[in-house]
C-alpha positions as CSV (number, residue, x, y, z in Angstrom):
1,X,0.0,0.0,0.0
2,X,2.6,2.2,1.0
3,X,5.1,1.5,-2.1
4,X,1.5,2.1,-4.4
5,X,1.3,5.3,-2.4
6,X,4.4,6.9,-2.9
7,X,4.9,6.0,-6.7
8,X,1.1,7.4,-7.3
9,X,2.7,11.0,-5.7
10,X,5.7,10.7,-7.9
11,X,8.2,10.1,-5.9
12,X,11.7,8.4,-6.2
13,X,11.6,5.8,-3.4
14,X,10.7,4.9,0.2
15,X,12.9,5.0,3.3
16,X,12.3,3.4,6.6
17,X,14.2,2.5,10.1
18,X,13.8,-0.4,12.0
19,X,16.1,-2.0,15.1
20,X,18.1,-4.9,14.9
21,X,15.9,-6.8,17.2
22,X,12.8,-6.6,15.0
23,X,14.1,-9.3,12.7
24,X,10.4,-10.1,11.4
25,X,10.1,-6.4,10.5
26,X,13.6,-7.0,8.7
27,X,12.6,-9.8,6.5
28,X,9.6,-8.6,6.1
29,X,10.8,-5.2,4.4
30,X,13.5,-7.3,2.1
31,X,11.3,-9.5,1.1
32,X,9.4,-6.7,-0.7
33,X,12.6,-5.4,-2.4
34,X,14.1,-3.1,0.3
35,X,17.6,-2.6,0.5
36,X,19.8,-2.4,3.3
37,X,21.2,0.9,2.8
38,X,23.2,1.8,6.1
39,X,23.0,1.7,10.5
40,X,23.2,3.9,13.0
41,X,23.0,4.0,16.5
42,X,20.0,6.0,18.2
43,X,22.0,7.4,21.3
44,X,24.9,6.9,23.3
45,X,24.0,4.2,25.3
46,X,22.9,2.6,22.1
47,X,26.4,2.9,21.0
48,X,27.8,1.5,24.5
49,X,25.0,-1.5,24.3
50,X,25.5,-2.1,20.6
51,X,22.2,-1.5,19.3
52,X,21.8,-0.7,15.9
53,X,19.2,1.3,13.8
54,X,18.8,-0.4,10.2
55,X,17.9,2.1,7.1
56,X,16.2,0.7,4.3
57,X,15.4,1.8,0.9
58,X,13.4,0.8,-1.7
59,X,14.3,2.9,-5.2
60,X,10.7,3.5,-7.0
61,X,11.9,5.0,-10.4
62,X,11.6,8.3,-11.4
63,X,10.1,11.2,-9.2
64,X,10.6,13.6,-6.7
């Protein structure tokens, strides 16, 4: 729905976050085509725990 949503409004492609414990969420956005594009971590204890922020991608064509 959302990927029908965003190429409808023209634009280029859809980014989204999720955390490295929602492994569900993970396989869930790359089995629709969403690429792994980069991690960060969401504060300083995040760093010092080692928890990781995914970013996803999924390139629509054309656009915005």
């Amino acid at each position: 729905e959302v990927l029908g949503f965003a190429r409808a409004r023209g634009y280029g492609a859809v980014v989204l976050s999720t955390s490295m414990v929602q492994v569900a969420a993970q396989r869930l956005y790359e089995g629709q085509g969403f690429r792994r594009v980069g991690a960060s971590y969401p504060s300083l204890l995040g760093t010092l725990l080692d928890f990781q922020i995914f970013h996803y991608r999924y390139e629509l064509g054309g656009g915005a």
